[in-house]
N, C-alpha and C positions, 0 to 999 in steps of 0.2 A: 296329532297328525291329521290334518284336512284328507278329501277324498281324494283332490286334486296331487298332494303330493303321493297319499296310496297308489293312483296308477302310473304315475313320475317316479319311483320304487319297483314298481312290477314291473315295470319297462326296461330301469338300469338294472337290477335283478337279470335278468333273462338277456341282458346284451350280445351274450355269445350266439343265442339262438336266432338273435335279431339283426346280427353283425349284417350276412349277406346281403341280408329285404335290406335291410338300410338302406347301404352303399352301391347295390343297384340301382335304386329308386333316387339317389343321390345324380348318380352316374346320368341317371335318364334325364332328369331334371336339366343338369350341367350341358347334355349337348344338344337340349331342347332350347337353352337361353341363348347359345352362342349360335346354334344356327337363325335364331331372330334377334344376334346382334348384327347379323351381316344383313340380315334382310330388310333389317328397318336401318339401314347406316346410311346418312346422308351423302356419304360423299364419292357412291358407287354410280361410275357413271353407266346410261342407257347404254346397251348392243348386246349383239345378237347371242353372245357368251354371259354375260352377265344379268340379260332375262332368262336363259337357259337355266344357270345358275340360280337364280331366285324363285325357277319354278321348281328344282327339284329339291330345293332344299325346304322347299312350303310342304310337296311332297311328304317331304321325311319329315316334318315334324307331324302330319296327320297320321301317317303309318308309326311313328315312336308313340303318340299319346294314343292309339286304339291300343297298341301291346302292353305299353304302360297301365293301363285298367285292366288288362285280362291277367299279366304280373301278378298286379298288386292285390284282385281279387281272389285268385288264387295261392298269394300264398298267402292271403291273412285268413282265409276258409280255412289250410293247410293247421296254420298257428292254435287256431281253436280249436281242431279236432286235441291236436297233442298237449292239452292245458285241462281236461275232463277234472283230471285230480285234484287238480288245482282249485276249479269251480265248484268240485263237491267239498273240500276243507271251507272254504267262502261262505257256502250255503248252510254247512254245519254249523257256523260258528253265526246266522243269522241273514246273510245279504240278501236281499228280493230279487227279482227278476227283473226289475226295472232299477235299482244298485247296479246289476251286474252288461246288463248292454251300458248303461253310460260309462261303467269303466271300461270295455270293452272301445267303447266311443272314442276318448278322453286316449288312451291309449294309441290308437290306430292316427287319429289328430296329431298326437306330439311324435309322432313317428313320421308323420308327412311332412308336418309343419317345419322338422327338423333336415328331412330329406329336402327342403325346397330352399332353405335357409343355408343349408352346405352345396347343394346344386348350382346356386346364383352365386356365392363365394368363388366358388371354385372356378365358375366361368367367367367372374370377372377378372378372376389371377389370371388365367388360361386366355382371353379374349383377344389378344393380342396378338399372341401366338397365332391362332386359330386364324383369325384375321388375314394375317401376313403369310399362312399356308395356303388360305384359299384364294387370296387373290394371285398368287404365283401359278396356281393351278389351274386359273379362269385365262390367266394371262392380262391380267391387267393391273393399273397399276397398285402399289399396296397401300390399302383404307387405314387410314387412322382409327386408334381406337375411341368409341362413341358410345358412352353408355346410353342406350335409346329407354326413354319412358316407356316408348310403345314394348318397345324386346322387356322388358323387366315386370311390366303390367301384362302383358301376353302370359310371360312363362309362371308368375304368379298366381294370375287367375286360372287360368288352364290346370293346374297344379293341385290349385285350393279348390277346385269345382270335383276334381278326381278322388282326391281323399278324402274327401268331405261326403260324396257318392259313396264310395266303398265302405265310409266308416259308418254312415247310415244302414247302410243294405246290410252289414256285416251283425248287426245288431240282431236282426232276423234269423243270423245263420245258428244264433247259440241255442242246443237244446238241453234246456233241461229234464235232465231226468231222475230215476229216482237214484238216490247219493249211493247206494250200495254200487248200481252202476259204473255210476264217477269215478268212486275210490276205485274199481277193479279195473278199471276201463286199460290201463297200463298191462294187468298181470292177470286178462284170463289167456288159457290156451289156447293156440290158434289153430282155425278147422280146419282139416288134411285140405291143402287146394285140390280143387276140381277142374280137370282138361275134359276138352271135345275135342277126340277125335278128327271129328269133321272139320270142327270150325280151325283146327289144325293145317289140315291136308288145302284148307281154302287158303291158310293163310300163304303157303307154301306158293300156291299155283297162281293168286295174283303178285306177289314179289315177284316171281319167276318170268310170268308173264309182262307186267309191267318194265321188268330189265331187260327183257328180249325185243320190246314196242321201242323200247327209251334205244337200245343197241343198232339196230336196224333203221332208224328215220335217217329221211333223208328229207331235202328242202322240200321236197313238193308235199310232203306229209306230215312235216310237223306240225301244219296246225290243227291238223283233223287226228293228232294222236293226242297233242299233250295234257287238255283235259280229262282221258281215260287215263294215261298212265297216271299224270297228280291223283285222281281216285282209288286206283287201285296199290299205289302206292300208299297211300295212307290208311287205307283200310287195312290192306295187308300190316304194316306197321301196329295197328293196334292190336290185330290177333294176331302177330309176332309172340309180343309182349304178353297178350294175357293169357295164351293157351298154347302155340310154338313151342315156345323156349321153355314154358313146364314141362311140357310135354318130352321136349327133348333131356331136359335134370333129371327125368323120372328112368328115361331110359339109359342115363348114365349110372344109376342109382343097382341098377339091375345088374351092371356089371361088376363082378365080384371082383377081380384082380385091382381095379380102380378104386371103388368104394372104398375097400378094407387097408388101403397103401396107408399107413401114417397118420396124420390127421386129417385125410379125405372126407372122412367119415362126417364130420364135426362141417367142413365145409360144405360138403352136397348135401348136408340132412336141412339145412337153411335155407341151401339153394333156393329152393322150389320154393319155399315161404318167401322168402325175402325179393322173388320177380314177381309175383302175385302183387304182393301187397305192393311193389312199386311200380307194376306195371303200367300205369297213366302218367306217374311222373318220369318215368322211360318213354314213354310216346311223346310225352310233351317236350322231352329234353332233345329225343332225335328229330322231331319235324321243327323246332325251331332253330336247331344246328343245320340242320340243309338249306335250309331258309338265308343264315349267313352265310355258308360255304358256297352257296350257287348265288348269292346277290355280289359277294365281291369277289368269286369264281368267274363270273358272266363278265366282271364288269376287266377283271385282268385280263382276260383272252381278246379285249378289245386290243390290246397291244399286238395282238397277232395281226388282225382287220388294220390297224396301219402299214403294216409290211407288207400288204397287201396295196396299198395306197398307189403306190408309183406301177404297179402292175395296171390298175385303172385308169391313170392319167400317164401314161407315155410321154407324152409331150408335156415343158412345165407351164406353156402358155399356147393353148388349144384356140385359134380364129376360125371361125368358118363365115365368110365373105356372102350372103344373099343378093343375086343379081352386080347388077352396076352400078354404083353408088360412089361417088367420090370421096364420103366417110370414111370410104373402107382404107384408102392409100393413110388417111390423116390417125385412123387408128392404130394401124399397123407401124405408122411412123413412131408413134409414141411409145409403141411396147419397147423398139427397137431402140427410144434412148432411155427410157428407161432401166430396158437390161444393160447399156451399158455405163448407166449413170453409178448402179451397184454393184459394179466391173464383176458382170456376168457371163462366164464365158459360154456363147452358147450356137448351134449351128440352127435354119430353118429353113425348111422344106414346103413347097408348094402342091396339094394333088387339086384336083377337079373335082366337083363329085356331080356324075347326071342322076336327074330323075327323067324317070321313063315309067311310059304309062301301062297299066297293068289292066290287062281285059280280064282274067278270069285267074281268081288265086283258091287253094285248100285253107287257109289264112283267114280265119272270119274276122280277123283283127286288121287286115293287109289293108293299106290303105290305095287309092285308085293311082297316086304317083308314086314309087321305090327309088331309094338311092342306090347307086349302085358307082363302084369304083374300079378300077383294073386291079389284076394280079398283081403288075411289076409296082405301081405306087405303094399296094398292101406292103410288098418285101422293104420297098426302099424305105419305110416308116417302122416297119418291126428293125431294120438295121438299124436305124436311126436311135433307138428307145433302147439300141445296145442288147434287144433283143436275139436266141441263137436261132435263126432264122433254117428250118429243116424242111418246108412244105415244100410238097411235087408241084411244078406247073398245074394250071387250071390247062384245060384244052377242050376246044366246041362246045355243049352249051353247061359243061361243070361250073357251080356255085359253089360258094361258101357263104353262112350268112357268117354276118359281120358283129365282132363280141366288143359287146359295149362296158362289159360288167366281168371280172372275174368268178363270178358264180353266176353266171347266167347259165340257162339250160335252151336247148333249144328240141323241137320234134321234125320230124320231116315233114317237109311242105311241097305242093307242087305251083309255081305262076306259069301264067300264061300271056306274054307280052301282046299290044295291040301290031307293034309290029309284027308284021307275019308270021303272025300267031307264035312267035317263038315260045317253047315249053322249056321251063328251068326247072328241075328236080334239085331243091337243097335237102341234105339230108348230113351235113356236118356243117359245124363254126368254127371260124379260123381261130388258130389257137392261141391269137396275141390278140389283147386290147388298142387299137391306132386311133380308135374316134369314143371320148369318153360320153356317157348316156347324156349328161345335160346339153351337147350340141347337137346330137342326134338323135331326136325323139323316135322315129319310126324305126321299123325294121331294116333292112339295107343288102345287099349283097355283094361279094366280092367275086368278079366276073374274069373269062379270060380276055387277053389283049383284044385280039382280034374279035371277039362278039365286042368290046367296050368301043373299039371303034365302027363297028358293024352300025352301033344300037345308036339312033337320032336322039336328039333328048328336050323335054319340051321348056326345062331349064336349067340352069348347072350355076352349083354353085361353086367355091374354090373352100376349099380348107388350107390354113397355113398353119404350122406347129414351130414351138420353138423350144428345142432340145437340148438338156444341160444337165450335167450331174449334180448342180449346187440350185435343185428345182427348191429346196426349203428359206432361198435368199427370194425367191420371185413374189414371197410374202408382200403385199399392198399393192402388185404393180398394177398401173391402171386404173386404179379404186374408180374413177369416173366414170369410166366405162361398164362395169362389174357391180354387183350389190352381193356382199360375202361372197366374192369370188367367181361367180357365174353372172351369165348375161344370158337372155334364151330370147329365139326368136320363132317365131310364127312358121310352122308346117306349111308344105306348098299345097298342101289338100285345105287350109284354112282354116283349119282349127285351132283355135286360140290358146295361146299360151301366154304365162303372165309374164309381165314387164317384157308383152314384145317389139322387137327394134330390128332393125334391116339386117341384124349379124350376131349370129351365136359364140360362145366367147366361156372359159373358165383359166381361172390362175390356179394352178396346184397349191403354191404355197401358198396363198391367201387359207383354200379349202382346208390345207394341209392343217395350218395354224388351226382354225375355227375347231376341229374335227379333232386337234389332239387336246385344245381347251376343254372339248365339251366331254370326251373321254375321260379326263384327270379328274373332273370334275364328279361326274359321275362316280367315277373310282374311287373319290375323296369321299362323297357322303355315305357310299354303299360302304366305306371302312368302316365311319363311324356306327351306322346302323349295326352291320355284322358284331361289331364292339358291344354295342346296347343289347343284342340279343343270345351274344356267344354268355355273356356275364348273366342275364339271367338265367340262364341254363345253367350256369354254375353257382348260381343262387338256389335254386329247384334241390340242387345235389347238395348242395351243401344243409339247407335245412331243415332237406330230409332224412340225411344224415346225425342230425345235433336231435332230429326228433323220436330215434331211436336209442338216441345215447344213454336213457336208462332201462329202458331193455335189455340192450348190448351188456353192462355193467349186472346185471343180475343172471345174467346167463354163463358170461365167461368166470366170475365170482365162482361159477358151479362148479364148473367145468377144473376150475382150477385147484379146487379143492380133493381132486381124484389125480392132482400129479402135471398138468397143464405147462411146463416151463416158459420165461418171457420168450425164448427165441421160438418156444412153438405158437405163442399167442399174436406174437410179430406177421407170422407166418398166414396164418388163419385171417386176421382183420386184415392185412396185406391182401392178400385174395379178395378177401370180400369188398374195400374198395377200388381194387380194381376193376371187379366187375361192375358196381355201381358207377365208376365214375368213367369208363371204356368203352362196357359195352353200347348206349345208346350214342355214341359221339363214334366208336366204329362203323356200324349202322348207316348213322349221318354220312361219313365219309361214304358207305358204298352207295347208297341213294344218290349221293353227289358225283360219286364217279359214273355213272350211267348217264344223267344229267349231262356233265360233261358228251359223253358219248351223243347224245342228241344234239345238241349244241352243235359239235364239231361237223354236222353237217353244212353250216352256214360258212364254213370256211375253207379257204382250198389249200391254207396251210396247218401247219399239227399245231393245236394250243397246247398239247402235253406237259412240256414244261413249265408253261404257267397256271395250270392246276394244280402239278404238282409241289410246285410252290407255297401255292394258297394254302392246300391242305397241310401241308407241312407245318407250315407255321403256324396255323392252328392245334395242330399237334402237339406239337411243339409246347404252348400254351395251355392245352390241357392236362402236359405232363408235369411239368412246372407247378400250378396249382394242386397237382392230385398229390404232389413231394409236399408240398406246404400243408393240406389239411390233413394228411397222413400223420406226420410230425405233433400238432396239435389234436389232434384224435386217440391217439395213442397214448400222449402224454393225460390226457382228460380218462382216459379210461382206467388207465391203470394208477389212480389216485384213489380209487374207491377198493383197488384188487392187492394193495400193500399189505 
């Protein structure tokens, strides 16, 4: 037997142990290729959803290959701690120190080699598929499948550069020491864990703290929160794990009615061993399950933010006319056969809008001209928009500013018009959207009749809306007019705005389209990545699970020689993987449902249900798995307890 088939033996030998690292590392590989089969695929055409697309999925392949190294270096560090015994029988029987890293080498090689080799298999079977998901999701049309040189020489070399790196470095990691060591390295006894108090009670007070910061945000403060709470969240999280939750086993241990129940005994005396010793791959397993739960958490609740959609665009084709222009009749003509060209049934409405000039505002933002519109136009455009229309008359010189955005906030302000010096106190926004933010860049006010005809105006423009319950058919109208759906025109203070033209302009459905394209889309790669990261966390669990397994096997052995029966041994490993494979993915979930609660400030509807969705089905999936490797666990144990 060559060397080479020695560690091609110790590798198929140990398959069980290596089954997860494989097929993760498989797994990663797989939708590392097929995201740069769509990327490098010739036959995707240019725009605005399909460059979106090819940035984030460039994205995701940068953030898959960093996690990919920290995986795979962790868990083949993981693999050499649990192998001591093995290294000392090796050393006994002659291998040098330089024998033992190149099969260490040789070994970690055929286990990438093999991962890259079932990666690219598996994604040229799957490529199709893939394909024809994602361009449904981009909204375009479905790409033929292309097996690209570039996608196969990318996912190759990026692949062979990783494990080639790890399996170098790893070589470093092996220590020898002296073989009495080795051989005992399994079966010395382990030293009573040790809690801090303190680093306890800290741990307690930043989770607490952190889920009170994450409970409480609101828009104007998430960004000056969410770098403290990610810190004290993770921090927290680690001294959860290494001193918390001993801490708290110990004080369970104290309680005699509990302890002495049954076989409690046998399960809390472990306890505290067994969260010590796993406490970092408990951290590692719950910050990278948050990480999926809040990447395809974020990206569902975008479904909420379109229901939101028609509350921002009231009208499905928004004109606002600049001056006198004869354009304006020949574009308005066109909207008008075009809606009925795609027998659109719909009504439109004409307002005014003046600007007037503004001597003195509280507003350091205010610009020197305001638009400003009457009451009765606001009501007849909230009807209009099917709006339930409840505001009191404006009367003398009552404002409202004008809400362009269904999360907008406003503070109260005071202007000061040049006409006779009129003073306007705004200090509420009307409570419906009539003029959506890309035709109204400034701030605006919505005035009573009688100031609106009072007030002279140095120019006015007209807004025309066109109103329809089937706003998602007004998808391409006007394309000539519009670039993805908006037009923007030039501030009458003269400050430049891009692509500006004599008249401001957006098509909901156009927007509509582009906005649910790029959400799917997002939501499509944030699946796969949460896939990539939820499975290595149950990679983590799993082989560190298989790296106790003769531990586990020498202890219950014991135990069962004093009277132990299978349904009590059931009972016992039962528990214990539950909490190994619950507790950090519960965790996860409560980190993520706070998460959530910060989030839900950016919206003005509940995303609840689609949280709980998310999480569910995650659940769901971790229970599934923890019924499979229970099954196989059990049956692997109790082969040595016959």
């Amino acid at each position: 037997m060559t060397f080479r088939q020695f560690a091609f033996r110790n590798v198929v030998r140990n398959k069980r142990t290596y089954a997860a690292y494989f097929l993760s590392s498989a797994f990663s590989v797989m939708i590392f290729f097929v995201y740069a089969l769509f990327i490098f695929n010739p036959d995707i055409k240019k725009g605005v959803t399909a460059a979106v697309a090819i940035e984030l999925m460039t994205a995701a392949e940068v953030i898959m290959y960093v996690f990919s190294f920290l995986f795979v270096l962790y868990s083949v560090s993981t693999f050499l701690k649990s192998r001591k015994r093995e290294f000392g029988i090796l050393m006994m029987h002659g291998m040098t120190r330089s024998q033992m890293n190149t099969m260490v080498f040789l070994e970690n090689m055929l286990i990438g080699i093999a991962a890259i080799i079932t990666g690219i298999g598996t994604g040229i079977i799957t490529g199709k598929l893939f394909l024809m998901i994602g361009s449904r999701m981009i909204g375009i049309e479905s790409l033929p499948f292309y097996l690209s040189g570039k996608a196969l020489g990318w996912t190759v070399g990026a692949f062979l550069v990783l494990f080639l790196s790890i399996s170098i470095f790893t070589t470093f990691l092996v220590r020898v020491n002296k073989l009495i060591d080795l051989f005992q390295a399994g079966e010395k006894p382990k030293k009573e864990p040790k809690v801090s108090k303190k680093l306890s009670i800290l741990s307690a007070v930043l989770l607490i703290t952190s889920y009170y910061l994450a409970a409480t945000t609101t828009l104007q403060t998430m960004l000056i929160r969410i770098l403290p709470v990610i810190t004290m969240t993770i921090i927290g999280t680690y001294f959860f794990y290494t001193q918390l939750s001993v801490f708290l086993t110990k004080l369970l241990q104290k309680n005699r009615s509990l302890f002495w129940k049954k076989t409690n005994m046998i399960t809390f005396s472990s306890l505290a061993y067994r969260l010590k010793d796993n406490a970092r791959m408990f951290f590692m397993v719950t910050i990278v399950s948050t990480v999926a739960f809040c990447a395809v958490g974020t990206l569902a609740s975008m479904n909420v933010m379109n229901k939101e959609f028609q509350d921002n665009y009231p009208a499905a084709v928004s004109y606002i006319a600049k001056g006198e222009h004869p354009i304006h009749e020949k574009n308005i003509e066109q909207i008008e056969q075009e809606l009925k060209e795609k027998k659109v049934d719909y009504a439109a409405l004409k307002i005014p809008i003046k600007f007037v000039e503004i001597a003195d505002s509280s507003d350091e933002y205010a610009h020197a001209k305001m638009p400003v519109i009457a009451f009765s136009d606001y009501k007849k455009s909230s009807e209009m928009a099917g709006y339930s229309f409840t505001e009191a008359e404006l009367t003398g010189t009552q404002v409202l500013a004008i809400l362009t955005s269904s999360i907008e906030t406003f503070d109260s302000q005071t202007y000061t018009l040049k006409q006779e010096n009129i003073k306007l106190l705004q200090n509420k926004a009307t409570e419906h959207v009539v003029l959506p933010y890309q035709i109204l860049f400034s701030e605006g006010l919505v005035i009573s009749d009688k100031l609106y005809q009072e007030l002279s105006a140095v120019s006015t423009d007209t807004f025309t809306g066109f109103y329809t319950d089937e706003f998602e058919k007004t998808a391409g109208i006007a394309d000539n007019l519009v670039e993805n759906g908006a037009a923007f025109a030039p501030r009458d203070d003269g400050t430049a705005i891009i692509d500006s033209k004599e008249y401001a302009m957006t098509v909901s459905g156009t927007l509509y389209h582009i906005k649910m394209s790029m959400y799917r889309m997002m939501l499509f790669v944030a699946l796969l990545i949460g896939a990539v990261f939820f499975i290595a966390a149950g990679s983590f669990l799993y082989f560190r699970l298989y790296a106790d397994l003769e531990y586990d096997r020498r202890l219950y052995l014991t135990i069962k020689k004093v009277g132990l029966t299978d349904g009590e041994l059931n009972k016992i490993v039962t528990r214990q993987l539950v909490l190994l494979f619950f507790v950090p993915i519960v965790v996860a979930m409560i980190h993520s449902v706070f998460a959530y609660m910060a989030l839900q400030s950016l919206f003005t509807l509940s995303i609840a249900t689609e949280m709980i969705i998310v999480l569910a089905g995650f659940f769901i999936a971790q229970v599934i798995y923890f019924l499979f490797i229970r099954h196989h666990y059990l049956r692997n144990l109790k082969k040595t307890l016959i």
